[in-house]
C-alpha positions in Angstrom: -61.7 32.2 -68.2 -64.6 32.2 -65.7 -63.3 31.5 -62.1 -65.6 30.3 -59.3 -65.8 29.5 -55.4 -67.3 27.0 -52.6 -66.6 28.0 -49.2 -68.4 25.7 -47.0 -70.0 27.2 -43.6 -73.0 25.0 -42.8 -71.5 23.3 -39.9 -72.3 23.5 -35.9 -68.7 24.1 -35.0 -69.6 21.9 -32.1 -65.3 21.6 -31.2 -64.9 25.0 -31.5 -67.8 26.0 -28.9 -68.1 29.0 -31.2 -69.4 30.0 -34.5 -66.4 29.8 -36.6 -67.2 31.9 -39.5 -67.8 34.8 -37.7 -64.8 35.0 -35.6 -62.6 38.0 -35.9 -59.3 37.5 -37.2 -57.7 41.4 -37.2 -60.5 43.9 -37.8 -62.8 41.2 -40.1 -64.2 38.0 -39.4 -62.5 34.6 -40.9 -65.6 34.4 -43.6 -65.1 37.9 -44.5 -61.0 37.2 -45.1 -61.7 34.0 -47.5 -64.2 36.2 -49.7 -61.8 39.1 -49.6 -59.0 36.9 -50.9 -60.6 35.2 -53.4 -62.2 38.7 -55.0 -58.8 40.4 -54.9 -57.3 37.2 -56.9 -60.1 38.1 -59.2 -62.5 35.3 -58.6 -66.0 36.4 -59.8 -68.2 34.1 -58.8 -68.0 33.0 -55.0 -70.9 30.7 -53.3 -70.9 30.0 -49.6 -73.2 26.9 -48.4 -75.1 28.2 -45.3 -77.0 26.0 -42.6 -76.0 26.3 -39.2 -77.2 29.8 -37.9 -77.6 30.9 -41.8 -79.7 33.4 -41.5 -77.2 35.5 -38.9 -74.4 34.7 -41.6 -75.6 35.5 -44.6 -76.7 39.1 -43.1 -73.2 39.5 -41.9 -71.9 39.2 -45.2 -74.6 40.7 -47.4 -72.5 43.3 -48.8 -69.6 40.8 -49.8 -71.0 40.3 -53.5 -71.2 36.7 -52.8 -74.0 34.4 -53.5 -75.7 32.3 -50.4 -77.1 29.0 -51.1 -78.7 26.8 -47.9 -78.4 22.8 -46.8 -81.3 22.4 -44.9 -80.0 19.0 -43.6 -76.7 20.4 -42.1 -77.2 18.6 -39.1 -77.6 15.1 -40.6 -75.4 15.5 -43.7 -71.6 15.6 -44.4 -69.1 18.3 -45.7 -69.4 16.4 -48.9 -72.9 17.4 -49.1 -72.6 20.6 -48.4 -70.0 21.4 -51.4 -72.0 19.2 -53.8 -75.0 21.8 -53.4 -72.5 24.6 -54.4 -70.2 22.8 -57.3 -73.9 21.7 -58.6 -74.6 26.1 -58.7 -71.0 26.6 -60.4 -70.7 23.6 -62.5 -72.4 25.5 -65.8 -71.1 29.1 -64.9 -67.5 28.7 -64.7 -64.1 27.1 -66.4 -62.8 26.0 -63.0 -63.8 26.3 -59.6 -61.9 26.9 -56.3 -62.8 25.3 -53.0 -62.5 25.6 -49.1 -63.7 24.9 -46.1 -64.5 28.5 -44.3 -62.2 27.2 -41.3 -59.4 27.8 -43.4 -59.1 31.3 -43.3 -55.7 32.8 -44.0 -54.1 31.4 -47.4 -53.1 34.5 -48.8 -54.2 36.0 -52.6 -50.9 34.8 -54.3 -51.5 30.9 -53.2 -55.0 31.4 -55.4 -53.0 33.1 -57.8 -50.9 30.6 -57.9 -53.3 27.9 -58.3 -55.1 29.6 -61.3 -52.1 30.3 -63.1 -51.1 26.6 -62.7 -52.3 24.3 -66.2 -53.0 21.2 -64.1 -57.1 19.8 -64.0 -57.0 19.4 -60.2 -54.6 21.2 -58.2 -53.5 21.8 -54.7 -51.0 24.4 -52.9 -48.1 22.7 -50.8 -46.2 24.5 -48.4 -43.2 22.5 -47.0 -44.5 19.1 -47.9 -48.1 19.7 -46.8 -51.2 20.2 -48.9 -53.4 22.3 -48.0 -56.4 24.8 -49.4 -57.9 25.4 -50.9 -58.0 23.4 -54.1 -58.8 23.8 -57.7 -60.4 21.8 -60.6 -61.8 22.2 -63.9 -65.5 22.3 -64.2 -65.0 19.3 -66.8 -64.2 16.9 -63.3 -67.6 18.0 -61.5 -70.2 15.5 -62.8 -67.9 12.7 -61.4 -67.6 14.7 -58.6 -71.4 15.4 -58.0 -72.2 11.9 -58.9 -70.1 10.2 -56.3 -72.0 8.2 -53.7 -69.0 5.9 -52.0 -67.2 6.5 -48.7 -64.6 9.1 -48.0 -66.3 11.9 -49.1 -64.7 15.1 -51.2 -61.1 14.1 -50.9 -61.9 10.2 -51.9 -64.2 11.5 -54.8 -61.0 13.6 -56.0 -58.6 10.5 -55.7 -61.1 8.0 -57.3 -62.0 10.5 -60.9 -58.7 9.7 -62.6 -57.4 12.4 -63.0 -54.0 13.2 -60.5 -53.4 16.1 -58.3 -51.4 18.2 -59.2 -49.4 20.0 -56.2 -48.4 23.8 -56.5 -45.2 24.8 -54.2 -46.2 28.2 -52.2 -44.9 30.2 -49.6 -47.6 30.3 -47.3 -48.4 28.2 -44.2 -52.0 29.8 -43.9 -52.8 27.0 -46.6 -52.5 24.4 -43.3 -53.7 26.5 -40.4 -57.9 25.7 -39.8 -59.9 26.7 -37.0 -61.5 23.5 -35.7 -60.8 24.3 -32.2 -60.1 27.3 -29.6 -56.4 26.3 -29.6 -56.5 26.6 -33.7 -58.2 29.5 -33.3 -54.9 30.8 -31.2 -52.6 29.2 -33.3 -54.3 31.3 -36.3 -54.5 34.7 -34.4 -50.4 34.3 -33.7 -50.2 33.2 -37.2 -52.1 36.0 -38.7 -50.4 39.2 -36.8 -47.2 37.9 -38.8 -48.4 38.2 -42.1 -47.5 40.4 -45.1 -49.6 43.8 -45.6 -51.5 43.7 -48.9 -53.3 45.9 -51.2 -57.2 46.2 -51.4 -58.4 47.3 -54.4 -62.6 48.1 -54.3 -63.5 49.7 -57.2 -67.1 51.6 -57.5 -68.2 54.6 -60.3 -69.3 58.1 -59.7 -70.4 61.3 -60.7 -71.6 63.4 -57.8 -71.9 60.2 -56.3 -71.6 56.5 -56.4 -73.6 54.9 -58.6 -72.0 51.7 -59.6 -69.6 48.9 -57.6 -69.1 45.4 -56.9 -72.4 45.0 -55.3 -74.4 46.2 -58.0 -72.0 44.2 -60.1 -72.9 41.2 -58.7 -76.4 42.1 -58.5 -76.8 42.2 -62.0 -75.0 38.9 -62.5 -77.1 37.4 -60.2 -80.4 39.2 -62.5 -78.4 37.5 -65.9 -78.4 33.9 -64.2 -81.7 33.7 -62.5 -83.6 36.1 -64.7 -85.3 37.2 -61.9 -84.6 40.5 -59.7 -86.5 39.0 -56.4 -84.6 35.9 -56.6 -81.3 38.1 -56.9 -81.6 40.2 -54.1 -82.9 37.4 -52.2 -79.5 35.2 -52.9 -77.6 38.4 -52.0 -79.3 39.5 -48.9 -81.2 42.3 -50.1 -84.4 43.3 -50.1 -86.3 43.5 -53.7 -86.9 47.6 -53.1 -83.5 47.9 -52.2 -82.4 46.4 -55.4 -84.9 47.8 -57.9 -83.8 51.7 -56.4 -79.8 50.7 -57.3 -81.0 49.5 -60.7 -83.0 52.4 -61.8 -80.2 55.1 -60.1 -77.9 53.0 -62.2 -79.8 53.7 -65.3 -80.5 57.1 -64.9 -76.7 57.6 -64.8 -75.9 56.4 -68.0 -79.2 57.0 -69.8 -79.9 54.2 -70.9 -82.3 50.7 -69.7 -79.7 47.7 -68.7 -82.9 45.3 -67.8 -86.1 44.4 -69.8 -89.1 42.7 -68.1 -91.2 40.7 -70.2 -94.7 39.2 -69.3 -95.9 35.9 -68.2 -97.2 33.4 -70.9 -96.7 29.6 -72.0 -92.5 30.7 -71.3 -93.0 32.3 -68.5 -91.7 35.9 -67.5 -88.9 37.3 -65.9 -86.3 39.7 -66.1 -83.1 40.1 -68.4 -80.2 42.1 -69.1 -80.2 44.3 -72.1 -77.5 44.5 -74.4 -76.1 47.3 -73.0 -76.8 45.8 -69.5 -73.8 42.7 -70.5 -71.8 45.4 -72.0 -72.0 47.2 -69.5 -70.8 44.4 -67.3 -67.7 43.3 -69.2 -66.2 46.6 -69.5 -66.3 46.9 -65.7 -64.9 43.5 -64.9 -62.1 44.1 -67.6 -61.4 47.5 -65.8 -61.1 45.9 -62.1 -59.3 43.0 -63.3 -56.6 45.7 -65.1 -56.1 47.5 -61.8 -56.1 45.2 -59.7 -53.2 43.7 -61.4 -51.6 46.9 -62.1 -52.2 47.8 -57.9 -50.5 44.5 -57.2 -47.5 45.5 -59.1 -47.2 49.2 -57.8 -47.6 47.7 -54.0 -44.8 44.9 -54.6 -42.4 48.1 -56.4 -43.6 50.7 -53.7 -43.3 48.1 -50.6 -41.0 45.7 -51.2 -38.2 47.2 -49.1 -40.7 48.6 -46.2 -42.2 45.1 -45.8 
């Protein structure tokens, strides 16, 4: 199963009198928290909708492995809009798709875990008889979504597809707490000095050195969906030399070409993985997905009685 992400950050944060997404909560900001949550629950595809100050927030979080896609009517468009422009990316690339707003910083990885696990269409974590985020739906439920033009935005285009929410008990009051103003932004400080530790699991390849992590792992993705390495790097926030020079020290590590170019002509050219390249791919997603899991289970028999 193919899991995807919104997070939504193309708003002014005019009531905060800050720029949300890049307040610190701890030693990262609260955009860097969502992103690290969802990639330890083992989401694989995460897209964040940009506008406000986009340019200073997608540099911030270039080496995240996360894909950035723009509104460039922030200021005269809804949330609604915002998260149709990144369910509209996701809709053919995965199963089902997670969402938030990125002023909802501090649900922890086993709420998402939660909500994948559960077999319901459209689902939502409740903690003590409030719902909160983020949510989750099956891609099946996004061209209703995407085609909705009444009132009420996201959370009346949910109600009105027919299918019904399904809520997911958790544990976890960070599904509630947002950051919409400098007292939230408090409230979620407080909150967040009282959570449980948890592991972080970043796995990368090397012989003498690195040549191979979740960057480059998402680089490549990015190169299998837009056959294109310029259009990859630019979606990540890296420059096209940048990209080509982890590529090629990629190859000459395992001897063997994980991209073919072909040339321009009636179809058009562009660039696409090899064989090997998709391979290549699945064997390392299969191998952080294993540890992960097996990481969460050593922490929980290793920590349980410190924490």
């Amino acid at each position: 199963m193919q899991l995807g992400a919104v997070i939504v950050a193309a708003g002014r944060s005019s009531r905060m009198g800050d720029f949300k997404p890049m307040l610190n909560i701890g030693s990262i900001s609260i955009a860097q928290r969502i992103i690290a949550t969802f990639h330890q629950a083992g989401v694989s595809k995460i897209a964040m909708v940009t506008g406000y100050n986009a340019e200073v927030l997608e540099r911030h979080l270039s080496g995240n492995g996360i894909v950035f896609l723009r509104n460039p009517d922030y200021a005269t468009t809804q949330m609604f809009d915002s998260a149709k422009i990144g369910l509209e990316y996701l809709k053919d690339k995965c199963d089902r798709i997670l969402f938030t707003p990125v002023d909802i910083p501090l649900f922890t990885q086993h709420t998402v875990e939660a909500l994948i696990a559960c077999p319901g269409a459209l689902a939502n974590p409740v903690c003590e008889g409030e719902s909160g985020h983020p949510i989750i739906f099956d891609s099946a439920l996004l061209d209703w979504i995407l085609d909705y033009q009444g009132q009420g935005g996201l959370k009346a285009a949910i109600a009105q597809c027919g299918i019904p929410m399904t809520p997911v008990p958790v544990d976890d009051r960070g599904i509630l707490h947002d950051a919409d103003t400098p007292e939230d932004y408090k409230a979620l400080l407080h909150y967040h000095n009282r959570q449980l530790i948890r592991p972080v699991v970043s796995v990368a390849l090397a012989q003498e050195q690195v040549f191979f992590d979740q960057q480059l792992s998402m680089l490549l993705t990015m190169v299998d969906e837009t056959h294109s390495v310029r259009t990859a790097c630019n979606r990540m926030q890296i420059s096209y030399s940048t990209g080509w020079n982890m590529i090629r020290k990629l190859e000459s590590q395992i001897s063997r070409p994980l991209i073919e170019r072909t040339q321009g002509g009636n179809g058009g050219g562009g660039s696409y993985l090899t064989a090997d390249g998709r391979r290549f791919l699945e064997v390392y997603d299969r191998f952080v997905e294993q540890l992960r899991e097996e990481a969460g289970r050593l922490f929980h028999s290793c920590f349980d009685e410190v924490f």
